[in-house]
C-alpha positions in Angstrom: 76.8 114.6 50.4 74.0 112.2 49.6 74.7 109.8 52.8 75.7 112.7 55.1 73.2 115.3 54.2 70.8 113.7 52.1 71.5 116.4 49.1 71.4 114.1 46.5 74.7 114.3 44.1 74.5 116.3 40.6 77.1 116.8 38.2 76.1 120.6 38.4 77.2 120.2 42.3 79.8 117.9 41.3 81.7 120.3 39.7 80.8 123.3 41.8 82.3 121.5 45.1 85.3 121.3 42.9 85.4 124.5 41.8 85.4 125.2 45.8 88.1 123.0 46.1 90.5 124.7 43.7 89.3 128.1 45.3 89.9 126.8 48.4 93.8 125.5 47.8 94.4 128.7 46.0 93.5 130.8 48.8 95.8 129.0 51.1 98.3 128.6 48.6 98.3 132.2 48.7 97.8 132.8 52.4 100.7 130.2 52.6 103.2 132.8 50.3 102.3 136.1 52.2 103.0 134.1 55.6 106.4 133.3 54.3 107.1 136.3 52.4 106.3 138.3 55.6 108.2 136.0 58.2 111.1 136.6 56.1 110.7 140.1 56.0 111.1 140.0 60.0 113.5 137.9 60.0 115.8 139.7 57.4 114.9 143.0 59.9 115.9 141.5 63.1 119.4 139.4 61.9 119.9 143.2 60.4 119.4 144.8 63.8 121.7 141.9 65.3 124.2 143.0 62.7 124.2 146.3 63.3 124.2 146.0 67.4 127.4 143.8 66.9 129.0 146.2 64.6 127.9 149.1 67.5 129.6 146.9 70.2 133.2 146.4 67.9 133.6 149.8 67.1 133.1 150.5 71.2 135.6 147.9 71.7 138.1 149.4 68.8 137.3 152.6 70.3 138.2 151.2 73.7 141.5 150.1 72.5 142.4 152.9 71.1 142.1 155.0 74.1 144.1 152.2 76.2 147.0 152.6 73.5 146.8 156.3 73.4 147.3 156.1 77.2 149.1 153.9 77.8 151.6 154.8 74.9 151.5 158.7 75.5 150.8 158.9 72.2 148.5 160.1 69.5 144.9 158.8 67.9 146.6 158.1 64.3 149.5 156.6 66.1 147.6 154.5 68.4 145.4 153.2 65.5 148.6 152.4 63.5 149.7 150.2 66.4 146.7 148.3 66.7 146.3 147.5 62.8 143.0 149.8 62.1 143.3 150.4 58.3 143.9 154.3 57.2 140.6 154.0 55.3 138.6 153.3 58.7 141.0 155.8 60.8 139.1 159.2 59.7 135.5 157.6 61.0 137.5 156.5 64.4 139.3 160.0 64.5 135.8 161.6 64.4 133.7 159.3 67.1 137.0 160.0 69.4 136.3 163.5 69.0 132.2 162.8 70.2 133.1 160.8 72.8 
């Protein structure tokens, strides 16, 4: 401070520029967190949304296959579902989105 500003150096502005100092890390210590916290926040939301459009695109395709067994087979929804291996505790929600669709 002396050389660069000609302020000359006290022990009262010593320890106030330090006191800055530790401010200062502690802001962007804390800046530093909330940027994490929240990139991981939007992260955790998009690989969810990812998650859930690859489930949506599975149960199309089980659905899919259902309806080519039940056509090709002559036969029914439970029946076609049996076939292709979907467990009995997954065939009511199939049953139901055949009925939608």
């Amino acid at each position: 401070m002396e050389h660069e500003f000609s302020i000359p150096m006290t022990k009262e502005i010593s320890e106030e520029m330090e006191s800055m100092d530790s401010m200062s890390r502690a802001i962007m210590n804390e800046s530093r967190a909330q940027g994490l916290a929240q990139g991981r926040k939007e992260m955790q939301q998009e690989m969810q949304k990812k998650l859930d459009d690859m489930n949506m695109k599975m149960q199309e395709q089980t659905l899919a296959s259902i309806r080519t067994v039940m056509d090709i087979g002559n036969i029914s929804a439970e029946k076609a579902m049996n076939r292709i291996g979907i467990p009995e505790s997954e065939q009511a929600e199939y049953l139901e989105l055949l009925r939608k669709s």
